[in-house]
N, C-alpha and C positions, 0 to 999 in steps of 0.2 A: 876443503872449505865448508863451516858450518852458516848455515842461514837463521839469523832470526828475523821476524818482520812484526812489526805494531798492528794491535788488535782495538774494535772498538768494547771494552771491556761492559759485563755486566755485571755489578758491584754491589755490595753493600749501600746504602745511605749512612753516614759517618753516624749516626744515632744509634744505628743499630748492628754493629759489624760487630761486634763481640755478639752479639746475642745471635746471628747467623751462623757466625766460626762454628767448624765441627769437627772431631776425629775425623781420619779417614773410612770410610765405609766399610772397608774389610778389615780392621783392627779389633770390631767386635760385631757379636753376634746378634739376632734380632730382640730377644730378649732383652738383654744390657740395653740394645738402643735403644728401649721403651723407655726402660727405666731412666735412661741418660735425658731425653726430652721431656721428664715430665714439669709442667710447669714453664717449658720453654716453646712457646707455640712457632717462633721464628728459626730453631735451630734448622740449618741445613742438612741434617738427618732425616727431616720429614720429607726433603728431595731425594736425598743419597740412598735413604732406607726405605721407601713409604708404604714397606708393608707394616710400616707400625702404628699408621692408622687405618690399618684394615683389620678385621678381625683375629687373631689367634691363630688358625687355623688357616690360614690363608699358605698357596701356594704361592713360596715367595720370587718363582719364575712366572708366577701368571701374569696375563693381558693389564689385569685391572691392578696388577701393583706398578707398570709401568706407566698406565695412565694418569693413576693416582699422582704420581712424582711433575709427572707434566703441568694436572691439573693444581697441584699447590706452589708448582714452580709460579704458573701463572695468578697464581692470585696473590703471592708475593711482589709481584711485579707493581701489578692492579692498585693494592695495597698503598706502594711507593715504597715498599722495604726493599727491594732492588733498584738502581736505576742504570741505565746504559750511558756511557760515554757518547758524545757525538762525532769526536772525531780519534782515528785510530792511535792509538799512546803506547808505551811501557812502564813499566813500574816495576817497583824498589818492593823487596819484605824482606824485613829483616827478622828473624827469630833468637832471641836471647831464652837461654836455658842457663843455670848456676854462673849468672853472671861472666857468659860466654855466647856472645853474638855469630851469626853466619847472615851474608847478604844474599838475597839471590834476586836475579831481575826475572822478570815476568813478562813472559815473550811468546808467539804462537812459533811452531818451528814445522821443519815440512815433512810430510808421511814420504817423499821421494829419495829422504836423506837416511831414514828409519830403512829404507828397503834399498838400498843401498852402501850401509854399513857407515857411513859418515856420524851417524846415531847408532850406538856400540851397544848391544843388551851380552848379558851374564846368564843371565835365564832362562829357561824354556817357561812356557804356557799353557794352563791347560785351556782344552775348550771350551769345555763348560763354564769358565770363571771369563770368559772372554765374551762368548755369547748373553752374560748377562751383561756387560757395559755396553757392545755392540748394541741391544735393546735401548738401553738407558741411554746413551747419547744419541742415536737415531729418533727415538720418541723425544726425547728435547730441545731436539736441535743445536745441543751445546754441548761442548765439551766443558763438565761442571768438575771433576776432580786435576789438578796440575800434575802432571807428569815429572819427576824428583830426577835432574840432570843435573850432569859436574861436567866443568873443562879444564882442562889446565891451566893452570895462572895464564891470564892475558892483562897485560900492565895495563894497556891503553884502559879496556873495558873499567878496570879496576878505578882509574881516575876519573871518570865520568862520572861512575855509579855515586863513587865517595862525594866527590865535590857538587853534586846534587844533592845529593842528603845534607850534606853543611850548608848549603847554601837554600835550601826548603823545605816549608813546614809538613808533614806528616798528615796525607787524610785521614789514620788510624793510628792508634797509639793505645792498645791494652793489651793487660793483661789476662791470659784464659786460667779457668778453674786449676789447673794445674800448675801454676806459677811458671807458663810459657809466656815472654813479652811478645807482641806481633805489633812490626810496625810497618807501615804501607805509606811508599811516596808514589806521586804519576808525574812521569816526566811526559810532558805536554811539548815540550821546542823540540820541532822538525828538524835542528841545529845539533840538541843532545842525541836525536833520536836516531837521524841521518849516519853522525859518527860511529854511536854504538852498533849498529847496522854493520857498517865497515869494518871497524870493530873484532867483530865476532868472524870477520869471513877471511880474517887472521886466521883460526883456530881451526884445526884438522876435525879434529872429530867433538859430537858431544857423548857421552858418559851414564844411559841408565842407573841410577843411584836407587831408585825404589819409584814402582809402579809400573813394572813391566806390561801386566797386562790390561791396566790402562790405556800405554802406548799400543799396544797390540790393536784394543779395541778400537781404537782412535782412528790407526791407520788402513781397519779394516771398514770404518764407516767412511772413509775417505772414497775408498776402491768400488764400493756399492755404488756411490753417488756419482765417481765416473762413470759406470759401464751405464747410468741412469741417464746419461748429458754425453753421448755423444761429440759432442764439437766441445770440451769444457777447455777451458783454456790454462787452466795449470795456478792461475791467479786463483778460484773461488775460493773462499773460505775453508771449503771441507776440506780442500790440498793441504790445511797447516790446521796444529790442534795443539793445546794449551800446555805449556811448560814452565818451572822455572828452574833457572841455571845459575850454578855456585860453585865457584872458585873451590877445586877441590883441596886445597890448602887448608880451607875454614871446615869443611866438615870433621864429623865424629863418627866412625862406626863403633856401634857395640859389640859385645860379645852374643851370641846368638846358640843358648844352651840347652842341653839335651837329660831328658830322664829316660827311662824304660822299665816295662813291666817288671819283666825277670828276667834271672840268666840263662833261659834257654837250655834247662835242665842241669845246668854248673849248680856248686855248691859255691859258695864266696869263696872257702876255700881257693877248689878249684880256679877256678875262676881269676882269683889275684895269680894263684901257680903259672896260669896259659899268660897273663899281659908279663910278667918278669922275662919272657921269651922277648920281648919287643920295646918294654920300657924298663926306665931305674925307677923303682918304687920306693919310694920314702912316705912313711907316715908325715903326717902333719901336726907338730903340734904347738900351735901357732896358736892365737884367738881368734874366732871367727870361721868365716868360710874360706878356703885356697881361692883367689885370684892370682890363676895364671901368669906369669910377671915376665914370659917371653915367650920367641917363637918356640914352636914345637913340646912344651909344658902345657898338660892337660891338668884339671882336678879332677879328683873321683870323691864322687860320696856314697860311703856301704856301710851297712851295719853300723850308720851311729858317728863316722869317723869320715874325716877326710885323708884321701893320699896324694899326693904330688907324681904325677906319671914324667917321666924325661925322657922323650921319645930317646931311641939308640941309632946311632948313625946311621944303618943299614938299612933304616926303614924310613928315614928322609930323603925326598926326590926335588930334585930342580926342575923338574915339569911344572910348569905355571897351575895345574890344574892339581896336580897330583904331592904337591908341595904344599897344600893347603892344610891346616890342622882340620880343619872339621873333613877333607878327604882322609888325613892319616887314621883319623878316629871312625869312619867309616870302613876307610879301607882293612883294617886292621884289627877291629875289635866289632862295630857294628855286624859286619855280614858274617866275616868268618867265626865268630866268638860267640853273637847272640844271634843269630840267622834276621837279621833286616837287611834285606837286600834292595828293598826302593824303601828309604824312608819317606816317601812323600806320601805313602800309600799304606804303610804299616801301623795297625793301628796299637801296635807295644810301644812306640818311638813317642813321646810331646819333646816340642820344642819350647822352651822359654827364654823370650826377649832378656837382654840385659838392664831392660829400666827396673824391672820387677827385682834385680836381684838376687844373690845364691843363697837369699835366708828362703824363697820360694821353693830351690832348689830342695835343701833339706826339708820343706814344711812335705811337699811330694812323697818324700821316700819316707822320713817318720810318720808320716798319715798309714802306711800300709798300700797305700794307692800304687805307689814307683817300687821297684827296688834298690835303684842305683842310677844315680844325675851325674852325668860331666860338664864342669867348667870350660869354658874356651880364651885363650886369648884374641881379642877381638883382629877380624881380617883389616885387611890396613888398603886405605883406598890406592894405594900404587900396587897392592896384590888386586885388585878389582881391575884396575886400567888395564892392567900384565894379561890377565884373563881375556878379557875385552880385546886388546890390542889382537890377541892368538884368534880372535873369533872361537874361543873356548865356552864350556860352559861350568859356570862354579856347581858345587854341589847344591842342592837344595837349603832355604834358609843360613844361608853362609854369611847375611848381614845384618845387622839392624841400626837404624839411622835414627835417631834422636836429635833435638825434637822433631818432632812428625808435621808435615803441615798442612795447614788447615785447609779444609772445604771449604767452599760459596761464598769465599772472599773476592774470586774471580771466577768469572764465567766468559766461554768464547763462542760467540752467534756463529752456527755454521753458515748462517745466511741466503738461506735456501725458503 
């Protein structure tokens, strides 16, 4: 049984919700986000990031860049470019991309369900990316990024969510710099609210979809603030932290694709020699770049040229974890072929998202930078749940969700 429960939301004013809207914080680096806020003194970046108004040089774990976020959270507030809800709601966002909608409701959910497995992560975490949100929602007292959760189709939910949206106008309705629609209902009746409640405690489990160590952090400022409160009673605020959840029916995963320095002392030659042990190798000569067009088809880009990999029967596994392409292509050519044995940590391996592209792909390896990119076909959210369901963990970077959603659209008062 999964839990969601109504939050008193900290919000945009409808004036200026686009102008708040922001990438997620760890999408880019502190640089870009300078460049990203100039001219935007409202962007949610100046909370998410705020060493970017701090000098240059600045250490971006220090004291004073967590302050800083606090202090401009607060004078946003001040301002009235935020305001709070008075009484606890949900709400509706929808995100249209290439005239392709996904809904998801926007709900606090509990850290007891998360440590518990009821809330299913795919991921490990590191700590250090963890101890900096732990900071950042403890000095805020809010959980300011939404945690990206999927369920499986639940009809009831699905007819509430809809016949609210038909039936009510929209606190927001824009579109962002990147031709992303976002739109924002609040369901206000105790009657929608009450049901959808019910609702959801249909549904076995929720779905980490992206923001693991959001989640992580979230449910680790929870745990600080019990062993702070004694007698707490299970109800406070910090017990539940900020999500939204969507029918995983509606989402997209991308493909999520790999370059690498060199061959690890192969000659291309070589190198194509040792994969014919493992895959059918066909050149490409198609127009454009090879997307992968099924399971267990790789692209390879070398020397100038695409190939089409077909993995060979022998070296696909029905193991939820181990049946994965980006495992095949790990297991099979990354470690034993180019010696990367933790790509999360190897600094020959880049990863690039699929919104970017496999013309990024080839710009890499024609630059001289790469030697050689592989295409993936994208994982499929019933291989994510498969994983999940196993309490398995996928490989590193094995998804990427499009479109991303936005920051300081909504915030959750820990209430302390």
């Amino acid at each position: 049984m999964a839990t969601i429960r109504p939050f008193m939301g900290i919000r945009p004013q409808a004036d200026y919700a686009k102008a708040v809207a922001a990438l997620p914080y760890d999408v880019m680096n502190s640089a870009e986000a300078r460049e990203m806020v100039r001219d935007k003194p409202y962007s949610f970046l100046h909370i998410d990031k705020a060493e970017i108004d701090l000098p240059e040089d600045i250490d971006v774990y220090s004291d004073a860049v967590y302050e800083k976020a606090k202090e401009n959270l607060t004078d946003m507030i001040e301002k009235g470019v935020f305001i709070q809800d008075l009484l606890p709601n949900l709400y509706i966002y929808r995100l249209t991309m290439n005239g392709k909608s996904q809904t998801g409701l926007v709900a606090c959910t509990s850290i007891d369900e998360y440590l518990n497995g009821t809330i299913k992560k795919h991921e490990l975490t590191r700590a250090d990316k963890e101890a900096d949100r732990i900071r950042h929602v403890d000095t805020l007292n809010a959980n300011t990024g939404p945690i990206f959760l999927a369920y499986k189709r639940n009809e009831m939910a699905q007819n509430i969510i809809e016949g609210w949206k038909a039936a009510n106008p929209p606190v927001y309705d824009f579109v962002s710099e990147d031709g992303i629609g976002h739109t924002v209902w609040v369901i206000d009746s105790d009657t929608e609210i009450d049901i959808l409640v019910d609702a959801f405690r249909k549904t076995k489990n929720f779905y980490i979809a992206d923001g693991h160590h959001r989640n992580a952090s979230a449910v680790k400022v929870g745990l600080q603030r019990r062993k702070k409160k004694e007698l707490y009673s299970g109800e406070e605020e910090f017990n539940f932290y900020l999500s939204v959840l969507f029918s995983a029916d509606e989402l997209q995963i991308m493909d999520y694709n790999r370059v690498v320095k060199d061959l690890n002392g192969h000659t291309s030659e070589e190198f194509l020699a040792r994969l014919t042990e493992k895959f059918e190798i066909t050149p490409y000569l198609g127009e454009g770049q090879l997307h992968p067009q099924k399971l267990h088809q790789l692209g390879m880009y070398l020397e100038g040229k695409w190939f089409q990999l077909d993995t060979k029967a022998g070296f696909i596994s029905n193991d939820p974890v181990l049946g994965l392409d980006v495992s095949i292509l790990q297991k099979e050519v990354l470690e034993p072929l180019l010696a990367i044995g933790d790509p999360r940590t190897d600094k020959r391996i880049d990863f690039i998202g699929g919104i970017r592209g496999l013309a990024e792909l080839e710009r890499r390896v024609d630059s001289g930078e790469m030697k050689v990119a592989f295409s993936l076909f994208p994982t499929s959210m019933e291989e994510l749940m498969r994983v999940a369901d196993g309490d398995f963990i996928m490989p590193p970077k094995s998804t990427w969700f499009e479109p991303k959603l936005r920051s300081g659209l909504f915030l959750h008062d820990l209430g302390e």
